[in-house]
C-alpha positions in Angstrom: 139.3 -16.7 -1.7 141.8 -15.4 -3.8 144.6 -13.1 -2.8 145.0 -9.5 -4.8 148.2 -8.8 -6.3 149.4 -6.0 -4.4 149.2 -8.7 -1.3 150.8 -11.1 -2.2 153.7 -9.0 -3.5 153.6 -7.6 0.3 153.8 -10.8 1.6 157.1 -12.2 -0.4 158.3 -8.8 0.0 158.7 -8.9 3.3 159.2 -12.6 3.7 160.8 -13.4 0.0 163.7 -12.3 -0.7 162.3 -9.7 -3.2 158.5 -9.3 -4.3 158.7 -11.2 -7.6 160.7 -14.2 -5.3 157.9 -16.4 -5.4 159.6 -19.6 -4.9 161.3 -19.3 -1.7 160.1 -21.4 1.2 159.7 -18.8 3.8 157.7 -16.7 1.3 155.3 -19.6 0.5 154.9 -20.3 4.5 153.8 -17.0 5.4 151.6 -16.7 2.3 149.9 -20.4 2.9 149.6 -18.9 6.7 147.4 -16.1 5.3 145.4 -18.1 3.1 145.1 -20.5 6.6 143.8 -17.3 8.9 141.3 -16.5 6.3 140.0 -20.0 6.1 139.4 -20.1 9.6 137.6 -17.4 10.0 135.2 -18.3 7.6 135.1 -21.4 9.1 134.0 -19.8 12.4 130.7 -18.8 10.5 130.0 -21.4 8.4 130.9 -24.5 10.4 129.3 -26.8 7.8 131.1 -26.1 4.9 133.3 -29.1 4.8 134.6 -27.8 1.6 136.5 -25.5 2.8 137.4 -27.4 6.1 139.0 -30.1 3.6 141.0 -27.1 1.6 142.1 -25.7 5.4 143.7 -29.4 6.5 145.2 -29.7 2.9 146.7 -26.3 3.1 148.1 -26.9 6.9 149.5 -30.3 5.7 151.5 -28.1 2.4 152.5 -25.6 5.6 153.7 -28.4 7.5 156.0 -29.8 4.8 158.2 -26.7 3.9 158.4 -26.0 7.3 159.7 -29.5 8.1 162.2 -28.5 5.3 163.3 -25.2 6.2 163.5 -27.2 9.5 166.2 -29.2 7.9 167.9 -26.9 5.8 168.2 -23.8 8.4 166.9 -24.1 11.9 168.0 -20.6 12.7 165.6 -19.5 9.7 162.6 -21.6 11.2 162.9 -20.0 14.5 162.9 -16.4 13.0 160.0 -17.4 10.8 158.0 -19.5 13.6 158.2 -16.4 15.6 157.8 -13.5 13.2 154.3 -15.3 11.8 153.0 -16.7 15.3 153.1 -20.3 14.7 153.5 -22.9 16.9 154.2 -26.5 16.7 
């Protein structure tokens, strides 16, 4: 699955601090968290392809580490983006 352009520039737009500001943490979180929805929904349908299961835990565990570090560096940030993306721990 591969993301168009015009979505991911949406996506650090309103996460990034600009749409060309790739590199931010909260920008890569909410664009991993995409990439996670679609996974499982094609996981729904296709519960044997363990391909793309393995890709979905890798991509969780990525998730999981900047948010531990955003965690660290600015709680108040975490909370905001927990909330705004609907992720729980």
């Amino acid at each position: 699955m591969t993301l168009s352009t015009e979505n991911k520039q949406a996506i650090f737009e309103k996460f990034g601090k600009s749409k060309g500001d790739t590199g931010s943490t909260e920008g890569q979180v909410a664009l991993f968290t995409e990439r996670i929805n679609h996974l499982t929904g094609h996981l729904k349908q296709n519960q044997k392809d363990f391909a793309t299961e393995r890709a979905l835990v890798t991509l969780v565990g990525k998730r999981r580490k900047l948010l531990d570090y955003l965690k660290n560096k600015d709680i108040l940030k975490y909370r905001e983006l927990i909330k705004e993306l609907g992720i729980r721990k």
